[in-house]
Backbone as numpy.savetxt, mean C-alpha at the origin, in Angstrom:
# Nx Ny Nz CAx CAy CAz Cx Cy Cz
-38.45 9.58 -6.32 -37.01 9.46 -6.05 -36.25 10.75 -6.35
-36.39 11.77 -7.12 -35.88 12.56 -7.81 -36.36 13.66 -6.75
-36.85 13.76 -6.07 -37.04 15.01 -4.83 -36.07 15.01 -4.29
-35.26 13.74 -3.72 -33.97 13.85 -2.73 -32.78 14.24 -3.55
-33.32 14.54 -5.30 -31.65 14.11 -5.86 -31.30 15.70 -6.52
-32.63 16.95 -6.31 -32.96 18.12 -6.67 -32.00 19.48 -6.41
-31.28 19.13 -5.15 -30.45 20.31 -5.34 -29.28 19.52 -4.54
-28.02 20.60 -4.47 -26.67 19.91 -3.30 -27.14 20.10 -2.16
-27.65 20.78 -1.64 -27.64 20.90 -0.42 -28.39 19.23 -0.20
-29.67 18.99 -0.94 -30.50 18.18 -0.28 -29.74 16.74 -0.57
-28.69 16.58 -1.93 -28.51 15.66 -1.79 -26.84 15.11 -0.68
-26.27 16.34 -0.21 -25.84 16.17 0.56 -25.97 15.78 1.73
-26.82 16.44 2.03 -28.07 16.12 3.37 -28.11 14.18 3.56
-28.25 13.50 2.39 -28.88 12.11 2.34 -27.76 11.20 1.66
-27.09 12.05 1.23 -25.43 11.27 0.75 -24.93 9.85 1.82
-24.67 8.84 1.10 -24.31 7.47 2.40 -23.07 7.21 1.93
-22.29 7.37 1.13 -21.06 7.64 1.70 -20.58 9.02 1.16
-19.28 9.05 2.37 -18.62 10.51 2.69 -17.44 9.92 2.79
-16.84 10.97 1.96 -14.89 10.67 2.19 -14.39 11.58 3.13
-13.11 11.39 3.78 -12.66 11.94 4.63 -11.42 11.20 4.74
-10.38 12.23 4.48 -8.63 12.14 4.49 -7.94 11.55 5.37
-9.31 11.64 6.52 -8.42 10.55 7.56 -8.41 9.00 7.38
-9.28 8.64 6.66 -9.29 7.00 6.08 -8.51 6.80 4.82
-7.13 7.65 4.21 -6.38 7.28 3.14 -5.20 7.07 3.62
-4.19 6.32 2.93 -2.86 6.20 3.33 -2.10 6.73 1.67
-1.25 7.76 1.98 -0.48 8.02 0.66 0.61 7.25 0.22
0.73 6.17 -0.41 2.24 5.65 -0.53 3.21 6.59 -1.15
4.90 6.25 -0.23 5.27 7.13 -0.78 7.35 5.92 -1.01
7.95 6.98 -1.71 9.26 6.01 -2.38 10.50 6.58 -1.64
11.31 5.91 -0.78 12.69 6.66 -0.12 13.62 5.99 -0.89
14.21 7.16 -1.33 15.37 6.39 -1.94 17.30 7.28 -1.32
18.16 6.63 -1.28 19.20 6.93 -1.01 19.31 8.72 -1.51
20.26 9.33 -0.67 20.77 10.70 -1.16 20.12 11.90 -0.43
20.31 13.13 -0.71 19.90 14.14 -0.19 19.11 14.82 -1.71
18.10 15.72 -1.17 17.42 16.73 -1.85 17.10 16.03 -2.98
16.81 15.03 -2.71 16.40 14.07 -4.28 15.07 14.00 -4.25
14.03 14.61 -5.56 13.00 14.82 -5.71 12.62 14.33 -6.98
13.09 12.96 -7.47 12.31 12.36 -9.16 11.68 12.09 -9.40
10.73 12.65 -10.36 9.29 12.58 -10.30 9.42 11.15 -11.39
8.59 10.53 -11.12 8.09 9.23 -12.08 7.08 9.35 -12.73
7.71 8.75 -14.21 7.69 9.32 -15.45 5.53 8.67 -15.68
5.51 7.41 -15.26 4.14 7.19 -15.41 2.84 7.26 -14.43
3.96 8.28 -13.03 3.15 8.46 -12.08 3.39 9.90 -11.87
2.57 10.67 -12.35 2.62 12.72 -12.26 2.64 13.25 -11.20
2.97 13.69 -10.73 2.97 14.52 -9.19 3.80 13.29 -8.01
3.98 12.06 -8.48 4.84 11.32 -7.66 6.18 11.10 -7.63
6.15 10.52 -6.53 8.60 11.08 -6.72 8.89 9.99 -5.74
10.00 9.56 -6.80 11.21 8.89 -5.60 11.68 10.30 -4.57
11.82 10.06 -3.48 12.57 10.87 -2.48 13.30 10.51 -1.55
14.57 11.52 -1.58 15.10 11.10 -0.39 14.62 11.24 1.02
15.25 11.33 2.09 14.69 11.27 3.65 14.25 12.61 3.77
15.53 13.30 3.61 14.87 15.12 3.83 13.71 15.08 3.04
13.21 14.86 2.14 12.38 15.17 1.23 10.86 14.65 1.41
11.28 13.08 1.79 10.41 12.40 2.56 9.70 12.96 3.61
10.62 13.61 4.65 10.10 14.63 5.76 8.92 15.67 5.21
9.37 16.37 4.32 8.61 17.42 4.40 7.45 17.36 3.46
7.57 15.94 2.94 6.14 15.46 2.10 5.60 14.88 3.11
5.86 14.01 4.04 4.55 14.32 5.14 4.00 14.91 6.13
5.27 15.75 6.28 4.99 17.33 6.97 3.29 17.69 5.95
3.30 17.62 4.73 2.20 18.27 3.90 1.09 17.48 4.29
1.43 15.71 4.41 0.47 14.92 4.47 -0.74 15.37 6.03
0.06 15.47 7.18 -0.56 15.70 8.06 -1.07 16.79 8.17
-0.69 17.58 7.48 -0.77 19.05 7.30 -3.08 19.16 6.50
-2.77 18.10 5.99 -3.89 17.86 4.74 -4.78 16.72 5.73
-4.57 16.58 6.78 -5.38 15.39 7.78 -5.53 14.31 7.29
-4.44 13.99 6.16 -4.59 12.41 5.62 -3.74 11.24 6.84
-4.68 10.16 6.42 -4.99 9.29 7.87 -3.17 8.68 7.92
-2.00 9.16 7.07 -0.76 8.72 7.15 -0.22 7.87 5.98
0.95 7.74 5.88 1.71 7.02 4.83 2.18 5.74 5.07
2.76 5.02 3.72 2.98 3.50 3.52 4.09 4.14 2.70
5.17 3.58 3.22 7.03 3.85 2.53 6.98 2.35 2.30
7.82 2.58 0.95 8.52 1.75 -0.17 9.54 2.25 0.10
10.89 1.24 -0.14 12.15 1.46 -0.24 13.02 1.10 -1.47
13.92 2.42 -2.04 14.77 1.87 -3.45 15.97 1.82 -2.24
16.67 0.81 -2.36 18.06 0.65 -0.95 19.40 1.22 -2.19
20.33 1.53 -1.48 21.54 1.65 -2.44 22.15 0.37 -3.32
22.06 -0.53 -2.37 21.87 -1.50 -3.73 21.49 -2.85 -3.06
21.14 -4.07 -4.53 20.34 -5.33 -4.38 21.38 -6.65 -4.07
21.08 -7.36 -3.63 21.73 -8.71 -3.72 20.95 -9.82 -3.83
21.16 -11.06 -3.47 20.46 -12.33 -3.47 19.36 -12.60 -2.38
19.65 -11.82 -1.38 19.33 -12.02 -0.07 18.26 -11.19 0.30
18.36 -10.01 -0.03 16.94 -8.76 0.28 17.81 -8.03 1.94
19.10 -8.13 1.61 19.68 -7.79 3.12 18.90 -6.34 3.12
18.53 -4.77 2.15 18.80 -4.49 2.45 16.81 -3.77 3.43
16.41 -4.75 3.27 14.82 -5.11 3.63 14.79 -5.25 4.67
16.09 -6.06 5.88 15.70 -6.16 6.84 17.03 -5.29 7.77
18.02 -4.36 6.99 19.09 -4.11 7.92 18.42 -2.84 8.68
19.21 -2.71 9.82 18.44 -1.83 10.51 19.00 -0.24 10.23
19.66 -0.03 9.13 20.29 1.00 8.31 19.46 1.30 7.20
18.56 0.09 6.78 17.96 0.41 5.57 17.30 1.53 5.30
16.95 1.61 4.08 16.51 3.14 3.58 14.92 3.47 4.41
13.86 2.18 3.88 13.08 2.41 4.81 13.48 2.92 6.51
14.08 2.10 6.93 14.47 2.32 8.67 14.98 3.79 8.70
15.51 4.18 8.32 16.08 5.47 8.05 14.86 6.52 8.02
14.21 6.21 6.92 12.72 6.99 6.76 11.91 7.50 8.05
11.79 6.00 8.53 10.58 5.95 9.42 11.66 7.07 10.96
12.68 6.44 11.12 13.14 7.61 12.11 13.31 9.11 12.18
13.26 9.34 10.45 13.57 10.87 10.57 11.87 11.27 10.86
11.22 10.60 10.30 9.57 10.97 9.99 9.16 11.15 11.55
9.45 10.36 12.42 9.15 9.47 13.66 9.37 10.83 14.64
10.86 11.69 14.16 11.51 12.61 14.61 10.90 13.85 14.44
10.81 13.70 12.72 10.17 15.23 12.41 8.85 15.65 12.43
7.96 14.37 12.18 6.83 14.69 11.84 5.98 14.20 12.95
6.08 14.14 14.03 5.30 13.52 15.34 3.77 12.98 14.92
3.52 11.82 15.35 1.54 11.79 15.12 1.34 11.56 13.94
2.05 11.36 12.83 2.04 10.55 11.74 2.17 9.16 11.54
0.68 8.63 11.22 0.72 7.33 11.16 2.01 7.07 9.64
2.91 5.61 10.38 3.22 5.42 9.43 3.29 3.70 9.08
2.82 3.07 7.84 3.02 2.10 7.69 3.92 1.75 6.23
4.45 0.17 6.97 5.54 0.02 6.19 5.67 -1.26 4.99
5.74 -0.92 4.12 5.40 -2.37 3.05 6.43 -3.51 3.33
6.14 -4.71 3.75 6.96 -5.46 4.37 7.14 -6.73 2.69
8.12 -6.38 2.05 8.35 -7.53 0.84 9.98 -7.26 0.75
10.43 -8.14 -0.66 11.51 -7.64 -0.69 11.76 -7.70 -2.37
10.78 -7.81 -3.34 11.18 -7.38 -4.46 11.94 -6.42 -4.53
11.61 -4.91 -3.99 12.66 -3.78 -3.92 14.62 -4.23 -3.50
14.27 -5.07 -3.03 15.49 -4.85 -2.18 16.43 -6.56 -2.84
16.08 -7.23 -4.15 16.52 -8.54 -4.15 16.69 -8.37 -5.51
18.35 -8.54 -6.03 18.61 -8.53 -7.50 17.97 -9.19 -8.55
17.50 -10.15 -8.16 16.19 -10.50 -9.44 14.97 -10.04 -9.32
14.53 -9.30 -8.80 13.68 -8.77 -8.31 12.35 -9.28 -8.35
12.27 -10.58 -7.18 11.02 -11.55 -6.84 11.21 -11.18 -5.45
9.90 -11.44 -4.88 9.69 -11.32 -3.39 10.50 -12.52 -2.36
10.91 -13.02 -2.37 12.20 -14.15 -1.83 12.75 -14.81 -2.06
13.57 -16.06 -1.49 14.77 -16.78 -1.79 14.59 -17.68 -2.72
15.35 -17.42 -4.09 15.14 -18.28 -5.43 15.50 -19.56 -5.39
15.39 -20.66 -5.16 15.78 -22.52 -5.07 15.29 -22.98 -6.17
16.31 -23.53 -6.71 16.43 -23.90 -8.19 15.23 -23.27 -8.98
15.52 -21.91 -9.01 14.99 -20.94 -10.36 12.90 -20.78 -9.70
12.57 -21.20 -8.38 11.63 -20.71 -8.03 11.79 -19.95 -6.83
10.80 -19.19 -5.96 10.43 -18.77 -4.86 10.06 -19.70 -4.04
11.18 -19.89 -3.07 11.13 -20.25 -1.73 9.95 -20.00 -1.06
8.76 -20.77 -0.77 8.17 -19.93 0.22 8.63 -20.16 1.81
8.49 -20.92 2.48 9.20 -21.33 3.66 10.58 -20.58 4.13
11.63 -20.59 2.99 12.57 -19.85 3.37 12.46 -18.44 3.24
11.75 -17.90 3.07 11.17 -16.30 2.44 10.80 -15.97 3.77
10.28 -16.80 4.77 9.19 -16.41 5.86 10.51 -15.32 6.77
11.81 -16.31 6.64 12.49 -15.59 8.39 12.92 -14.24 7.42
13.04 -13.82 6.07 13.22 -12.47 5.75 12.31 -11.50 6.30
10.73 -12.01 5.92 9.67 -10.97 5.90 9.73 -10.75 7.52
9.99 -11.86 8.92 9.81 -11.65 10.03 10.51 -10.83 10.37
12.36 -11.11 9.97 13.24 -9.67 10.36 12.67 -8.31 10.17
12.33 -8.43 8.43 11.94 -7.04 8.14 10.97 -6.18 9.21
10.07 -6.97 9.56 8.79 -6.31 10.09 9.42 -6.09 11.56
10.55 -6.63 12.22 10.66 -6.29 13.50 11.60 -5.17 12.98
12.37 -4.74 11.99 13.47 -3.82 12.04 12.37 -2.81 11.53
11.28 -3.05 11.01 10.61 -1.46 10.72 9.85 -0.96 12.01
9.40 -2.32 12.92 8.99 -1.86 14.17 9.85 -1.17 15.21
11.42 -1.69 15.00 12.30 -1.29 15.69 12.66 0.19 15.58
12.16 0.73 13.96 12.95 1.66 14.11 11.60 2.78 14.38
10.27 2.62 14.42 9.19 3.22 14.86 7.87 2.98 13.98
7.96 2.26 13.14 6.68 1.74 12.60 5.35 1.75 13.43
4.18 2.33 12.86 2.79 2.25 13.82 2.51 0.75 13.13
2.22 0.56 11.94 1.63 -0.66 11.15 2.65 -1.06 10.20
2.49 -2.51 10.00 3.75 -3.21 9.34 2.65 -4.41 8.19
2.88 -4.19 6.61 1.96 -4.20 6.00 2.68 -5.58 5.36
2.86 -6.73 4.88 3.23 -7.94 4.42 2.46 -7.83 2.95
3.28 -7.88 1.63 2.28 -7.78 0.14 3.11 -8.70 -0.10
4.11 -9.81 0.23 4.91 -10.60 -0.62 3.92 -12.14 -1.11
2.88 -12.15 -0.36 1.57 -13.60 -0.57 2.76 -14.81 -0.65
3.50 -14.87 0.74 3.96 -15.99 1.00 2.95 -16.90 1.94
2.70 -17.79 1.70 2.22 -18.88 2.81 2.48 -18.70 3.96
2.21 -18.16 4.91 2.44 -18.43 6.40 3.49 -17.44 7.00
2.79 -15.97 6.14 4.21 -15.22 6.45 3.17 -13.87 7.50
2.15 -14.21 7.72 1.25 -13.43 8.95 1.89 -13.60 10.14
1.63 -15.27 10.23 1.84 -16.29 11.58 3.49 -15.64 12.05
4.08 -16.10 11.09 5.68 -15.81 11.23 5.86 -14.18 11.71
5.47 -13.53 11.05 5.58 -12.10 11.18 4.88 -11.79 12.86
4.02 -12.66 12.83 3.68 -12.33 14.58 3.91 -12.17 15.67
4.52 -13.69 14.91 5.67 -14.99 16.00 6.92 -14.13 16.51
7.60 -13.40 15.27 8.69 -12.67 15.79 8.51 -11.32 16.01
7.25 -10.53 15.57 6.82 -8.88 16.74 6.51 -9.82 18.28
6.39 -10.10 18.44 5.79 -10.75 20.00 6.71 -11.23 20.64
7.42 -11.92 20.39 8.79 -12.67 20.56 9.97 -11.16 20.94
9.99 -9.96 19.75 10.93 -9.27 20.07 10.70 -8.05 21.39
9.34 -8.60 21.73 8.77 -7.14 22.35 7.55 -6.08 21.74
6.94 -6.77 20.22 6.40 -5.52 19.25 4.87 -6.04 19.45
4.65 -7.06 20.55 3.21 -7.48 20.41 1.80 -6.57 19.75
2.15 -4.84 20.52 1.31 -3.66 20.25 0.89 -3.49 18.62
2.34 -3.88 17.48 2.22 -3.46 16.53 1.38 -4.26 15.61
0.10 -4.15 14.59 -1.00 -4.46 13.77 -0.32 -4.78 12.64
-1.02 -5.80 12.00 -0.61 -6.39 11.26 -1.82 -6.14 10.21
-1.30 -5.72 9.20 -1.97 -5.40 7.43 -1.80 -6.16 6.61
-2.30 -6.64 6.50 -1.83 -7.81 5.41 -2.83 -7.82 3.86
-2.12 -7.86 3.13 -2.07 -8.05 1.70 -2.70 -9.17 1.50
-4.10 -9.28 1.67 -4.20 -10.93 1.79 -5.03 -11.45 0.60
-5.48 -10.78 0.17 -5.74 -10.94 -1.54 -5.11 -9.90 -2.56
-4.05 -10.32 -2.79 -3.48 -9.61 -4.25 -3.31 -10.18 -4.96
-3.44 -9.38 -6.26 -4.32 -10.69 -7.13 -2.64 -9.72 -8.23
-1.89 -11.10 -9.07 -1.16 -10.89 -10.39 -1.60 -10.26 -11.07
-1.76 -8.86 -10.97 -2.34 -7.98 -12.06 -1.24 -7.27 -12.86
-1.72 -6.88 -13.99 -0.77 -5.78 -15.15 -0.99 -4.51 -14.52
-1.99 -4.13 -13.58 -2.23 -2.50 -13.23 -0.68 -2.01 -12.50
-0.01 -3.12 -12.45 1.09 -2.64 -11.01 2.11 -2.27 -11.79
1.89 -2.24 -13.21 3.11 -1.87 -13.78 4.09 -0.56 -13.67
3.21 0.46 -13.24 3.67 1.97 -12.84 4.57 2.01 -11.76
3.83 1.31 -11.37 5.20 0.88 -9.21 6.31 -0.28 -10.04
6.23 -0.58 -10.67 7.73 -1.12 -10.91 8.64 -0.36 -11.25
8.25 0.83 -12.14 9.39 1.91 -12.50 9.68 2.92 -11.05
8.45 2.70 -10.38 8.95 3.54 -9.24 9.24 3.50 -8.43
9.52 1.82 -7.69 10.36 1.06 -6.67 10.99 0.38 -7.48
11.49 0.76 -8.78 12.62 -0.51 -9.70 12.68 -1.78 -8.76
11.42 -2.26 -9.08 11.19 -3.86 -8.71 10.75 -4.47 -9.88
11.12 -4.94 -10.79 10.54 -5.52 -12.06 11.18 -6.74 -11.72
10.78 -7.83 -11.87 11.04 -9.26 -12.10 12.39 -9.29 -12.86
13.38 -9.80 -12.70 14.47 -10.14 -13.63 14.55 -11.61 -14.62
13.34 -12.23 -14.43 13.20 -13.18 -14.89 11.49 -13.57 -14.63
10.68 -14.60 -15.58 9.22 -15.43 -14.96 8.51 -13.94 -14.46
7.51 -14.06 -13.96 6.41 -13.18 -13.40 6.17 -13.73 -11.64
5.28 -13.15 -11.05 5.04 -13.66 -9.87 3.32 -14.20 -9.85
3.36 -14.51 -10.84 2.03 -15.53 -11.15 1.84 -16.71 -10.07
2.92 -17.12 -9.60 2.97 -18.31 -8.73 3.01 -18.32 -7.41
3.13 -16.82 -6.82 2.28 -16.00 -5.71 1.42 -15.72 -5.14
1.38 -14.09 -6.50 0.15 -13.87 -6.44 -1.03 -14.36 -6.69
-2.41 -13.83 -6.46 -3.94 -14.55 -6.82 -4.18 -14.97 -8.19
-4.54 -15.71 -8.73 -5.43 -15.64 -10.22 -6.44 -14.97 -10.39
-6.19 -13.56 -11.26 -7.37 -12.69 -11.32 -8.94 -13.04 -11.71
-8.75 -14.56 -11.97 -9.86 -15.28 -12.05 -10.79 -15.23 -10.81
-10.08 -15.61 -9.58 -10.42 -16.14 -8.94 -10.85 -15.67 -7.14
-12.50 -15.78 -7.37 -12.74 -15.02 -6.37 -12.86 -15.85 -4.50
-13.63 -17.17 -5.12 -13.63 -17.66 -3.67 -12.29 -18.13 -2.84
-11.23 -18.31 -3.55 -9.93 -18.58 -3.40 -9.48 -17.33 -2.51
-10.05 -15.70 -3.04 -9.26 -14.72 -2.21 -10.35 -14.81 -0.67
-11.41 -14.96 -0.93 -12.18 -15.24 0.23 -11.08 -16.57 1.56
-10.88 -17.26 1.23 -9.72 -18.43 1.58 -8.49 -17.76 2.48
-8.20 -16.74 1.49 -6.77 -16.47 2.08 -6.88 -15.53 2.91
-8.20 -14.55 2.63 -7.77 -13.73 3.96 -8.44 -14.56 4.96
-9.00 -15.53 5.08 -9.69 -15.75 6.28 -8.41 -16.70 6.92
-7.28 -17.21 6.24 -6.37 -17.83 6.85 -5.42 -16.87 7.40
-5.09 -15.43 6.48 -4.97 -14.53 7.17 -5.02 -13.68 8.69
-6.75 -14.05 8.71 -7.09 -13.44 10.27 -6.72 -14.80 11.39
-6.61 -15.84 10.69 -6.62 -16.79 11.55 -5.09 -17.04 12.07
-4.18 -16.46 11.04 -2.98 -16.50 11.37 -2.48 -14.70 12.55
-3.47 -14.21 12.03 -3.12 -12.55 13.43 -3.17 -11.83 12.71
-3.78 -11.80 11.19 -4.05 -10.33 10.58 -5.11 -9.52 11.41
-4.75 -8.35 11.90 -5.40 -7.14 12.29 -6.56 -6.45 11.58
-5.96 -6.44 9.95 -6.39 -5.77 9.33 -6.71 -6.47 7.81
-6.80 -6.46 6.93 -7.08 -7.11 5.66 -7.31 -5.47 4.58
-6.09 -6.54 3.29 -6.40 -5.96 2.01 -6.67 -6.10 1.24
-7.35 -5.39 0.07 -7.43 -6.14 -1.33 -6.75 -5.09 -2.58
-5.91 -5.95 -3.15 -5.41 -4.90 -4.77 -5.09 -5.75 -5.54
-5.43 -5.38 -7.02 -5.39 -3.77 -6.77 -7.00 -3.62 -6.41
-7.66 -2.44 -6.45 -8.78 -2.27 -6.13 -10.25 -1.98 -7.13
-10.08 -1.16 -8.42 -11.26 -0.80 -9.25 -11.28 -2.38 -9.80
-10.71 -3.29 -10.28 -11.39 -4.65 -10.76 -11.37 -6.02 -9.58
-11.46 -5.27 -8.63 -11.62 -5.83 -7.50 -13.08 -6.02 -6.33
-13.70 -4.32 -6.75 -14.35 -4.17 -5.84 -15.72 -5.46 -5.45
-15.65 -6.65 -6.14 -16.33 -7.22 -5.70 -15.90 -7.97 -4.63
-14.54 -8.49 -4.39 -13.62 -8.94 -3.69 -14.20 -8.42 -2.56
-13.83 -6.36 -2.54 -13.93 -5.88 -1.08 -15.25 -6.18 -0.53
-16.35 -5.97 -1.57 -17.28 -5.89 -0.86 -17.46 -7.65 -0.09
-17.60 -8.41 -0.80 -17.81 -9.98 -0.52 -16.60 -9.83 0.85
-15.57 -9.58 0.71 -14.85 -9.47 2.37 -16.02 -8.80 3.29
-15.78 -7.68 2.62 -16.53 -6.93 3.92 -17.62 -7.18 4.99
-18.57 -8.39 3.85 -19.59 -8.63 4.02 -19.54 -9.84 4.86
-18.00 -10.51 5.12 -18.12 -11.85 5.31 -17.12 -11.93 6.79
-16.23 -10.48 6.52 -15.23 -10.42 7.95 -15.78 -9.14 8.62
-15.30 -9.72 10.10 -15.50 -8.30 10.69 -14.22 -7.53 10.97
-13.37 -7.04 10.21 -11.92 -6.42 10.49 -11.64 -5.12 9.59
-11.19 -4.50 9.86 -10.90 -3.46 8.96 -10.62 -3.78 7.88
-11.05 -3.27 6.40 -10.66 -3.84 5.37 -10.10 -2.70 4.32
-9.26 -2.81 3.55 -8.59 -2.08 3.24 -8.56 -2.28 1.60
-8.24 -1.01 0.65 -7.98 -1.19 -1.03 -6.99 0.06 -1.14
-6.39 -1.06 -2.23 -4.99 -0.05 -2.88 -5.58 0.30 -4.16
-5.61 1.55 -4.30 -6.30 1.78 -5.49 -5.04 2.37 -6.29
-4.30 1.31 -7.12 -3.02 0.98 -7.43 -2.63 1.87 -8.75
-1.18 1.95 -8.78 -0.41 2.76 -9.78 -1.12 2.62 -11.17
-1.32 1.56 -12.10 -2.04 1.65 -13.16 -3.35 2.40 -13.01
-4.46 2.38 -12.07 -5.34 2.82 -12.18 -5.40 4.34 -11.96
-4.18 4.55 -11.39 -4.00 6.40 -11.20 -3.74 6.43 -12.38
-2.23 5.85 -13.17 -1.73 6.33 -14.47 -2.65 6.63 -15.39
-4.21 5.75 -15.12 -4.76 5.79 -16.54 -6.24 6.99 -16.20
-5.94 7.23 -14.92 -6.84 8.46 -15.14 -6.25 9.52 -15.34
-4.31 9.87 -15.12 -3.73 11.31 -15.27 -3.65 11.26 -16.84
-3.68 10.11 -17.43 -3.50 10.37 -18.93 -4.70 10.56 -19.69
-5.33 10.02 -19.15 -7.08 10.86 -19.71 -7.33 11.64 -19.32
-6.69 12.83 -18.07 -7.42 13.88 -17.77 -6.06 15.08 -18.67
-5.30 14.37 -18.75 -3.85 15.26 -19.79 -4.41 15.38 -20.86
-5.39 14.40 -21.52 -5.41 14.52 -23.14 -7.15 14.89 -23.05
-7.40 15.47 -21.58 -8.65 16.25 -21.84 -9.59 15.46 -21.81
-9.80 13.66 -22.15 -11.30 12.90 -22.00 -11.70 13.51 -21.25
-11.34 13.24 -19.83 -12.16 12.87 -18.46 -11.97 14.66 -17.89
-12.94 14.90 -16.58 -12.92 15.70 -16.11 -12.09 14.93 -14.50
-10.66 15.69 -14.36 -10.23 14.75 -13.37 -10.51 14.23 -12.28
-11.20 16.00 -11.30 -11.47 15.80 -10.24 -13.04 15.07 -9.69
-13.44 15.23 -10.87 -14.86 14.35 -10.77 -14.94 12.91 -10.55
-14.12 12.33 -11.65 -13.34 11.18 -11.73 -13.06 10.15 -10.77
-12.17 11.33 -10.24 -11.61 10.80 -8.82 -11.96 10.57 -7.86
-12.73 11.75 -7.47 -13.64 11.82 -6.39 -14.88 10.61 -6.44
-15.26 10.30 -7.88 -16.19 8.83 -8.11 -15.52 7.51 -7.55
-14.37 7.44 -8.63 -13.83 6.35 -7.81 -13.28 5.90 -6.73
-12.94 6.80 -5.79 -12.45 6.87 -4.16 -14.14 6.41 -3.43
-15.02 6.91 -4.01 -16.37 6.90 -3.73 -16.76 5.53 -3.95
-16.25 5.19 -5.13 -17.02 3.51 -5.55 -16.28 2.67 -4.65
-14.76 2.83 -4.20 -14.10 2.06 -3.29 -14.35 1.85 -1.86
-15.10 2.97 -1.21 -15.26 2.68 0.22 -17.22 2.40 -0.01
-17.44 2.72 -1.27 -19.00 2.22 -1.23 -18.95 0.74 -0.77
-17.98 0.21 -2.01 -17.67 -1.39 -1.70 -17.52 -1.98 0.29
-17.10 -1.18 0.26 -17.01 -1.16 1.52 -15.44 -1.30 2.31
-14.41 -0.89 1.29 -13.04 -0.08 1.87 -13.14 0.97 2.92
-12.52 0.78 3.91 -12.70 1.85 5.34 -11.57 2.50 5.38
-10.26 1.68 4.55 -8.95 2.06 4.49 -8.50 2.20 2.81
-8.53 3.25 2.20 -7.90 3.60 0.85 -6.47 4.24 0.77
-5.94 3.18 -0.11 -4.12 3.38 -0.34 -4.22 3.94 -1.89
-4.00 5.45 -1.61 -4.31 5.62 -2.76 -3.38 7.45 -4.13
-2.48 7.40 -4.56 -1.87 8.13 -5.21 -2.46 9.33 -5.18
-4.19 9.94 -5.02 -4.74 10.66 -5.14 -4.60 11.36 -4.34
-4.47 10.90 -2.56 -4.80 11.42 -1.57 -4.56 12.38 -1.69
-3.38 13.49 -1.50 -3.47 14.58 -1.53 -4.51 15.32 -2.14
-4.51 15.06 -3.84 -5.28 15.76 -4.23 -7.12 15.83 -3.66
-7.51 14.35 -3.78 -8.75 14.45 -3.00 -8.77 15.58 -1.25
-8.18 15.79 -0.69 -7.61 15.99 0.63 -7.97 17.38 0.02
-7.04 18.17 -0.63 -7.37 19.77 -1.06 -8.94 19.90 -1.40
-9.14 19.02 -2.71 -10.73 19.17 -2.93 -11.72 18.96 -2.08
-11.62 18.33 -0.61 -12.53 17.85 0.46 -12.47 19.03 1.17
-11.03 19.69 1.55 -11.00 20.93 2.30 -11.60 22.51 1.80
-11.68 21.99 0.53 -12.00 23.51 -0.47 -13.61 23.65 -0.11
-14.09 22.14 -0.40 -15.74 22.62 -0.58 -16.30 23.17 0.72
């Protein structure tokens, strides 16, 4: 065994998986204002940005042959409703047109929820102190036609409402958007890793958790369940996050659907490798490059992942 593993060249030669920038999506944060560049405090090299700013960070992205971005929206401000998730002014909508404008041939996809955008900050309409699911559905459908409207390639659903694929279909098809793919979030599991993206789409719960949503990190044949009701409802595509205590998830999908399958290799799990490579444990880029590696080993074809850039320079260097 140790003949094939003897030098780089040879074990490059026999290497079975290979990364490549065109299978990552970088998420990225629009927030109201001009020349606004705030970096977040538990995510290093990441930033709320405004639109100009937005522009010319994926001016870099395509620039780096990464396969395109996933926008989050901070809106100018929240209400009861998530108005500002589906107005066709919203910060996202705004994004995607200047990007659409400036940056031609940039895939862009769009996170379709509305924690960001809803003063208690839960993914839909609160009825007596829970989440609506039923009434949640005609938010997520607006949203996804106003991000298609305003040039969306892919329109991504993470809110794990019941029957919010079908709905989301019902009204791209209905408005004219039949073309546009549907991503769906179809196992996300209530994890603590997501805690970093709450400071950086100020979506934190104002009350309860979304335990009653999301997956039980227990529970694996259950996520098997949902995406397959998923594809059955018009998912295109399928996800799983977060992704490193997941990868059995992807692989057992992978193994079981035939659709593109996708991992968010999520804000906690970046945070906790920039702070071990700050205080010197870890060697970063090694690190990284492993775990982007262990994720599409699983068998991820699509990685959402904080790194991209950096993996992207290190792929182009060697």
């Amino acid at each position: 065994m140790r003949r094939l593993r003897s030098s780089e060249p040879i074990r490059s030669l026999v290497r079975e998986t290979r990364l490549d920038p065109a299978e990552f999506i970088l998420p990225l944060f629009a927030c109201p204002g001009e020349g606004i560049r705030r970096e977040i405090g538990a995510m290093p090299g990441n930033f709320q940005l405004s639109v100009d700013e937005i522009v010319l960070e994926c001016a870099e992205v395509r620039a780096l042959g990464i396969g395109g971005v996933i926008l989050f929206g901070l809106p100018e401000s929240k209400d009861e409703t998530a108005s500002g998730a589906y107005a066709d002014d919203g910060i996202v909508q705004r994004a995607i047109r200047a990007i659409r404008r400036e940056v031609p041939g940039l895939l862009i996809v769009t996170d379709v929820c509305n924690c960001e955008y809803t003063s208690h900050g839960h993914c839909g309409k609160i009825v007596n102190g829970e989440v609506d699911n039923d009434q949640t559905l005609a938010w997520l459908a607006a949203s996804a036609v106003s991000h298609a409207r305003a040039g969306a390639d892919i329109v991504a659903p993470s809110d794990m409402m019941d029957g919010r694929v079908a709905a989301i279909r019902r009204e791209l098809d209905a408005h004219g958007f039949s073309r546009i793919p549907i991503l769906s979030y179809a196992a996300k599991f209530a994890s603590v890793f997501y805690g970093p993206f709450r400071e950086a789409a100020e979506s934190t719960p104002q009350f309860g958790d979304r335990r009653s949503y999301q997956m039980d990190p227990a529970n694996a044949r259950e996520a098997l369940r949902e995406v397959a009701l998923d594809i059955e409802e018009g998912a295109d595509m399928i996800m799983v996050k977060p992704a490193l205590p997941y990868l059995d998830i992807v692989q057992r999908v992978r193994e079981r659907f035939d659709l593109p399958v996708g991992a968010y290799n999520v804000s906690g799990e970046f945070a906790m490798v920039k702070a071990a490579a700050r205080n010197g444990w870890i060697d970063e880029k090694r690190i990284v490059l492993e775990i982007i590696t262990g994720i599409q080993r699983a068998g991820a074809s699509i990685v959402l992942t904080y790194h991209a850039k950096d993996v992207a320079r290190w792929l182009k260097a060697c």
